[in-house]
N, C-alpha and C positions, 0 to 999 in steps of 0.2 A: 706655437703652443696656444691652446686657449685655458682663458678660466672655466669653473664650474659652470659660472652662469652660462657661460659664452654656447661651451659645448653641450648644456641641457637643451640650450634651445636648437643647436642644428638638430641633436639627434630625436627632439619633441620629447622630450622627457625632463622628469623634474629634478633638479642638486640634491632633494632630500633621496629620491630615489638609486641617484649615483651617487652617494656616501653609503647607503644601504648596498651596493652592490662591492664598493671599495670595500668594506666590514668582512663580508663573507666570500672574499677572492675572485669575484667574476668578473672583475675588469677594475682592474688598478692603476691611477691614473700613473703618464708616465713621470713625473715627478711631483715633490710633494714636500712644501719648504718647513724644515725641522724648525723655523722659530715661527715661525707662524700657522703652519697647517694648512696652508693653501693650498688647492690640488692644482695640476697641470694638465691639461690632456694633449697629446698629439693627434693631427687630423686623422693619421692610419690606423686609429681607435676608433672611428665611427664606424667601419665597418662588422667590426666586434659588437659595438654595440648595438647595427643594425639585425646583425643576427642574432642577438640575446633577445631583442624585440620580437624578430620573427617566431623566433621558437617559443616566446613566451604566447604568442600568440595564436598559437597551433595546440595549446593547452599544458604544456611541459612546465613541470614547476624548474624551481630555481637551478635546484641541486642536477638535475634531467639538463638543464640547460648544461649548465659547467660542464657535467662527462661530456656532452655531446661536444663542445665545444673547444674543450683538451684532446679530444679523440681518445677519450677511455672509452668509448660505445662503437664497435664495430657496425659494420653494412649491416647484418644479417640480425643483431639489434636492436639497431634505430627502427628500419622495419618493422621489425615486431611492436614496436613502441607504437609507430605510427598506424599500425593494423589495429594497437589497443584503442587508440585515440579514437580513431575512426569507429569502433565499434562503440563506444562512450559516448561519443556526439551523434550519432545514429539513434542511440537509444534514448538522447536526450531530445531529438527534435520527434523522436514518436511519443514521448511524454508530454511533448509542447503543444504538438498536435490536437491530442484528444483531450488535453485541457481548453483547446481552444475548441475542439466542438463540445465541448460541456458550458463555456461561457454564450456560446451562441445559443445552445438549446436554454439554456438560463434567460437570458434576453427575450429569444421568442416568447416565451412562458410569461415574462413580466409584462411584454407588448401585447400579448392575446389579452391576458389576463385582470391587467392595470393595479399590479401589486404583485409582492414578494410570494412566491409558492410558500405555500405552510410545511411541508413535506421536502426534506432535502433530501437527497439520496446520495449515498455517499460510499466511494469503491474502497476495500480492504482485502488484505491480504492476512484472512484470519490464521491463527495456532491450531496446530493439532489438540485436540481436547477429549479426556477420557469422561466416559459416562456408563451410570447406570442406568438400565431402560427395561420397561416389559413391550410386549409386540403386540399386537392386533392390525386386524382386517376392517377395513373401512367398503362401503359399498362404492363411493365415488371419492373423488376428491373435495367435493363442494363442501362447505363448511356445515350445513344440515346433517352431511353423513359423518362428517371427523368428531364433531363436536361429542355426538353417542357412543362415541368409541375412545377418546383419548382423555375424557373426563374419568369414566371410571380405570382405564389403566393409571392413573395417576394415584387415586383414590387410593388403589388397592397397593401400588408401588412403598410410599412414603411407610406406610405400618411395616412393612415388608425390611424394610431400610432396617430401621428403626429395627425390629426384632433381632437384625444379623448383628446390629451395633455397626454401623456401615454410616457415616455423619455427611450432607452432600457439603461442596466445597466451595458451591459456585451456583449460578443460578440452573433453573429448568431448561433445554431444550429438545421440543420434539421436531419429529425428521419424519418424511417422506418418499417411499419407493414405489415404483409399479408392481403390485403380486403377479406372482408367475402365472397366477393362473391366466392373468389378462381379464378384458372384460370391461377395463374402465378400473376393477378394484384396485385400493392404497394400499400398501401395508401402513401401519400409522405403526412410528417407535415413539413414546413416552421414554424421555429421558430426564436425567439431573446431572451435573457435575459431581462428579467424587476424586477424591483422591485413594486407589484402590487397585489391587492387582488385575489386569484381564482377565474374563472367565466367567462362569454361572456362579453368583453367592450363594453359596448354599444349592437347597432344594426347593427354592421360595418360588423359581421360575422368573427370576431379576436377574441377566445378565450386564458384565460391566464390557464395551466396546471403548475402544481406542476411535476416533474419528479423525480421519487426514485433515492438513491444512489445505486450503483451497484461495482461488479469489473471488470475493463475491461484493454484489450489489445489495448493499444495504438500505433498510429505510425503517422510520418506528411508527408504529403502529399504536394508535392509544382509544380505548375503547374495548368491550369484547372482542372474542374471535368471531362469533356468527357476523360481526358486521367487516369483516377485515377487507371484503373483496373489491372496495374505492380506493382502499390500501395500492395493493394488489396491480390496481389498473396501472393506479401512477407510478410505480414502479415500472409495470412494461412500457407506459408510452415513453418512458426515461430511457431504457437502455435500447427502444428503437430509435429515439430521438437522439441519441450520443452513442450511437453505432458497438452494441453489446450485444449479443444473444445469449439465455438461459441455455444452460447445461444443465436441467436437472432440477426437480422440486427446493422451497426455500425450506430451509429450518426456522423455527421459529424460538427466539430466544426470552425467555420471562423475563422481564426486567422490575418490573412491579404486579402483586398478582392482591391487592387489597380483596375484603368481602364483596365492593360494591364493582361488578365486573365493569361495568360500564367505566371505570377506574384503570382498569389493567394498562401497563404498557408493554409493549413488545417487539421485538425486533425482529423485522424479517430478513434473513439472508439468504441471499438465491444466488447460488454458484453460476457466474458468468463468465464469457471467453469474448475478445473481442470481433466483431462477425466481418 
């Protein structure tokens, strides 16, 4: 028979940890003296307890350990169990991964650079978010052509609001599509957060859109929009430098919109997939 101490140390584990295992039924020593509370283990207990290690080991909590180890958990199962694990740990070392090529493209950046990037970029997995928006046609995308276009929808939008009694909820964001026509032209949506049923308000020519959830590459922008396009770059060399490709124009999110633009902050978010 050995003591606690004795038998923590064959089995490389700690007494506090086999008194916590004695607590809740997973290996109970085989004697255990009623005036004093000393535990006992017999050697044919390491092997119980070598495979509460293993399996702790393989990810399975406590309770996963015990059925398996009573054999309350059939073949057909444990399997399963182990199909989940495996799928768990898969997706843990793909999150390990591309954190680690985001720390290396980080480094480069500081070693090229010889300082901290001012601009972080940062991936989320944004909410579906309802909005109200009016629409217009941009000649290009470049910011010379959106800017003549998405100023006065806004202008014309918020009085519009305001007359249906319609209060926004949240901040601005406008969006970007290709026109059918092609050509190079945008559609440009002028949108705002509302809380509001889908549909045209009214007869104002303001309709309220639902917008999916997505994942995207974020980053803030502060300054006008006409200067946004140094924004913009570092954004792409980011998500060619940490292995992303854009699916799709960014939305641009109002975060601060003061008189003096040069003021403005904004967040651009540009739906990405990894390439």
């Amino acid at each position: 028979m050995f003591t606690i101490g004795d038998f923590a140390r064959y089995g490389r584990v700690s007494p506090r940890m086999l008194r916590h295992y004695d607590a809740i039924g997973l290996l109970t020593p085989d004697r255990t003296d009623p005036a004093t509370g000393y535990r006992r283990y017999g050697a044919a207990q390491l092997a119980r307890l070598n495979r509460i290690i293993a399996l702790k080991d393989l990810g399975f909590t406590l309770q996963q350990v015990g059925a398996v180890l009573d054999e309350r958990v059939g073949p057909e199962e444990l399997r399963g169990m182990l199909r989940l694990r495996r799928a768990e740990l898969t997706e843990a070392v793909a999150a390990a991964s591309a954190r680690l090529t985001r720390v290396e493209a980080r480094l480069r950046s500081i070693e090229s650079e010889g300082h901290m990037p001012a601009d972080d970029v940062v991936i989320k997995t944004l909410p579906a978010v309802r909005v109200a928006e009016l629409t217009g046609t941009a000649a290009s995308y470049q910011p010379e052509d959106i800017g003549p276009v998405i100023g006065p929808l806004y202008d014309r939008m918020f009085p519009l609001l305001e007359g249906a009694e319609l209060r926004p909820t949240g901040p601005g964001i406008a969006r970007y599509e290709d026109a059918p026509e092609g050509g190079g032209a945008i559609v440009v949506h002028a949108g705002v957060t509302v809380s509001a049923p889908v549909g045209p308000v009214g007869d104002t020519g303001v309709r309220v859109v639902e917008l999916p959830p997505f994942e995207a590459a974020t980053i803030v922008h502060r300054g006008a929009m006409d200067d946004v396009l140094s924004t913009t770059h570092t954004l792409a060399r980011w998500l060619d430098a940490n292995g992303y490709r854009s699916t799709g124009y960014s939305r641009e999110v109002t975060l601060e919109c003061p008189p003096d633009r040069g003021s403005w902050v904004t967040e651009l978010q540009e739906p990405v997939a990894r390439a």
